[in-house]
C-alpha positions, -999 to +999 in steps of 0.1 A: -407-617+407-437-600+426-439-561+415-449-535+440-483-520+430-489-486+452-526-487+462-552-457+468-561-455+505-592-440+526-583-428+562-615-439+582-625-432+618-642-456+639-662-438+670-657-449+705-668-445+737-633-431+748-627-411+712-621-429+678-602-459+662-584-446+634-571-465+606-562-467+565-582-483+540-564-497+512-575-504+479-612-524+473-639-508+491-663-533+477-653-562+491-650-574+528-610-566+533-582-585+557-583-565+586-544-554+596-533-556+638-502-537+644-471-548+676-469-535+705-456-497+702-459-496+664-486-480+643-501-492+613-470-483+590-457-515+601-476-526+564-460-497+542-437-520+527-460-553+527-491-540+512-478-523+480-468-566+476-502-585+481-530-594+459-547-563+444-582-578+443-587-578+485-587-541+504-566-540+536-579-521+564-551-514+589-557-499+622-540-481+650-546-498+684-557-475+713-523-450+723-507-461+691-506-442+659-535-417+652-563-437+673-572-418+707-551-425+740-574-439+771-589-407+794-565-402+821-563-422+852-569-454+828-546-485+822-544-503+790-553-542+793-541-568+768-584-578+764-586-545+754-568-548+719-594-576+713-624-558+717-609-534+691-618-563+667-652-565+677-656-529+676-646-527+636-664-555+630-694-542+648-692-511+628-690-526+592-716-551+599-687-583+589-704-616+587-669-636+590-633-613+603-598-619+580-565-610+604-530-602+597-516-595+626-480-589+639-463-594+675-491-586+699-516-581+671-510-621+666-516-627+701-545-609+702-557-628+667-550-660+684-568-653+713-600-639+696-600-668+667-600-690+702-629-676+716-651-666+676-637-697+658-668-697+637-660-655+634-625-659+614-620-673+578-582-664+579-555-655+601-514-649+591-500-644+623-462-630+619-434-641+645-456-648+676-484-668+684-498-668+723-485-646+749-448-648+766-446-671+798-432-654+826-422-670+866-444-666+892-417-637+906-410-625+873-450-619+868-457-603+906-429-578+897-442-565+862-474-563+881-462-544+909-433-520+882-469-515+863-488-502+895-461-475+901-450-465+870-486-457+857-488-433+885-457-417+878-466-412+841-503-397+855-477-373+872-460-370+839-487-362+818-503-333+837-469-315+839-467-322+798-504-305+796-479-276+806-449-287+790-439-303+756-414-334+759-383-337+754-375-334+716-352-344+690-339-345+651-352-369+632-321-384+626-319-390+662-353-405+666-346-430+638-318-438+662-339-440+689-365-464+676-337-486+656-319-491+695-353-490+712-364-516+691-335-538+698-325-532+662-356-553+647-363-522+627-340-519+598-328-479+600-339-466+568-375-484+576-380-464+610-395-437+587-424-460+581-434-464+620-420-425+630-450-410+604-471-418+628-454-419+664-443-382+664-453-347+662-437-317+658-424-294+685-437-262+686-402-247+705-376-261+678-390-263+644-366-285+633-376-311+665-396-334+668-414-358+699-426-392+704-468-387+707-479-421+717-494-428+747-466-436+768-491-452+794-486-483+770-451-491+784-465-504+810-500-520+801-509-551+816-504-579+793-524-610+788-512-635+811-520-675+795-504-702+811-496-734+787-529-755+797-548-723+787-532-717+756-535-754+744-569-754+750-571-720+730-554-737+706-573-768+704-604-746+697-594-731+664-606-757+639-602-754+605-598-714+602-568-712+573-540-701+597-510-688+588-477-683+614-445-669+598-414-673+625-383-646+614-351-670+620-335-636+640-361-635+661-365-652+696-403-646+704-411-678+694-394-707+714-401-747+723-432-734+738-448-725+706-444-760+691-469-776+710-497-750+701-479-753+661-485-791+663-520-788+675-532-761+649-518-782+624-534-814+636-566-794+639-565-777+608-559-789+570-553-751+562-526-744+589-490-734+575-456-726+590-432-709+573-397-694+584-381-664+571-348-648+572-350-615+595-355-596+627-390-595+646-399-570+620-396-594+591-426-581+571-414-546+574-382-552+563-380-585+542-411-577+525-407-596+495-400-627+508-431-625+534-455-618+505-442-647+485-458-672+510-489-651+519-499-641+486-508-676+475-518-682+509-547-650+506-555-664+470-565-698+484-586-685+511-598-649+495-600-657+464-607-631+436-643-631+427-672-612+428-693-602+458-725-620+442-729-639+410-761-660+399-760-692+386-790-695+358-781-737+346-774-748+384-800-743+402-788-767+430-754-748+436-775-714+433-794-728+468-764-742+483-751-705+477-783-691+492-778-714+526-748-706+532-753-667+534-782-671+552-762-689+581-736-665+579-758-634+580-776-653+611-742-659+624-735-624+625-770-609+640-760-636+669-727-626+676-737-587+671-761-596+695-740-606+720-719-583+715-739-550+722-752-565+756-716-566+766-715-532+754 
């Protein structure tokens, strides 16, 4: 029976070009952590329930995307991009100085995982991916007319936002904005867990005290997804070799359908680590069914972050000791390359 264990947290800011990355650092500071990747239109309460449930010995360090949570919105006139969610993993590994990247990632934050372990295999020593894995296929009509509903409605919520530098949104109880995001979410969110997504996806109005408003960007209704087609996302697929990758499908959940099996059958052909898993519950399996998620990732983390310590030296081996030594020299050189890289994209 796995036993909740609350954990001390840090809130951190990570500065930007456009503001900051904020995000919640739970337990170990010593140690590299697994870095947390919210959905699409959730924060990073979407781990409230999950955390308290995983292995003590590893921090997790969750963040809020750009718009969502606490993290800074885009300056006006700006779209949001699908790529951009995957530069916010470069950025925080940028600023910690990470030789290697652990992801757990949810609904778009597992699309974004997949797509970033594609293109920095050698970057990624874990990935548990919950109830998607690559990007939704769309028609060719179905895909000119999201493109074309985006173009407009960003204008209209340019519009919108000046008027709401005058005027504060419309508000409501909190009862009726647990209502709101249980509906809005097509009831994926169990009611009495909307609490844990509302902390940080509301503010309080300043005309009704008892009021509240959504504060997330609302530019990030219409963002422009990543658009993959299945030839891409094989190929994306067929580069992740041997990174420990987890995917966790909710059985109430649709997102992932016969075109996810291909991609399934070629990270597990690729990869002696790979593991599928289902799990009774809505998209928002981890938030609700937390118990049962964490009693296939825990074992799952232990494997592949196991508990030890940072450095250790061994006096009767001397062989193993330079093995040791190798090895962190090739990661430390991996690191300066792709920190490298990065910053003259910068």
């Amino acid at each position: 029976m796995l036993e909740a264990a609350p954990r001390e947290y840090e809130d951190i800011r990570i500065a930007v070009p456009w503001g900051h990355i904020a995000g919640r650092w739970y337990g170990n500071r010593n140690l590299r952590p697994i870095l947390a990747i919210h959905g699409w239109l959730d924060n990073l309460g979407t781990w409230d329930t999950l955390i308290p449930l995983l292995p003590q010995h590893i921090g997790i360090l969750c963040v809020d995307l750009p718009g969502h949570g606490h993290s800074s919105n885009y300056p006006k006139g700006m779209q949001y991009h699908g790529i951009d969610f995957i530069d916010v993993i470069m950025r925080v590994i940028m600023e910690y100085k990470w030789p290697k990247v652990s992801l757990l990632a949810h609904s778009l934050g597992s699309i974004v995982s997949f797509i970033y372990t594609a293109l920095f295999p050698d970057m990624v020593d874990m990935l548990i991916a919950i109830d998607i894995i690559k990007p939704a296929y769309n028609t060719e009509k179905e895909e000119i007319n999201q493109l074309r509903v985006n173009a407009e409605k960003m204008l209209l919520e340019d519009e919108r936002s000046n008027k709401l530098a005058m005027y504060e949104p419309p508000s409501y109880t909190y009862d009726q904005l647990e209502r709101v995001l249980f509906e809005g979410s097509q009831r994926s969110v169990d009611i009495d867990k909307c609490k844990h997504l509302l902390d940080r996806n509301i503010a309080k109005s300043r005309k009704f005290p008892e009021k509240y408003y959504f504060s997330r960007d609302s530019r990030l209704k219409y963002y422009n997804r990543l658009i993959t087609w299945p030839a891409l996302d094989l190929e994306l697929a067929r580069r992740i070799k041997n990174v420990p990758y987890m995917v966790i499908k909710a059985t109430k959940s649709n997102y992932m359908g016969e075109d996810s099996k291909e991609i399934i059958e070629i990270l597990r052909q690729n990869n002696p680590h790979f593991e599928y898993h289902e799990i009774d519950g809505t998209h928002h399996v981890h938030l609700n069914n937390a118990r049962e998620c964490a009693t296939v990732i825990n074992p799952f983390i232990n494997a592949h972050r196991p508990a030890m310590p940072d450095t250790w030296t061994v006096d009767d081996e001397e062989e193993t000791a330079v093995k040791t030594s190798k090895s962190r020299n090739r990661r430390k050189n991996a690191a300066k390359r792709h920190f490298k890289w990065l910053r003259s994209k910068l």
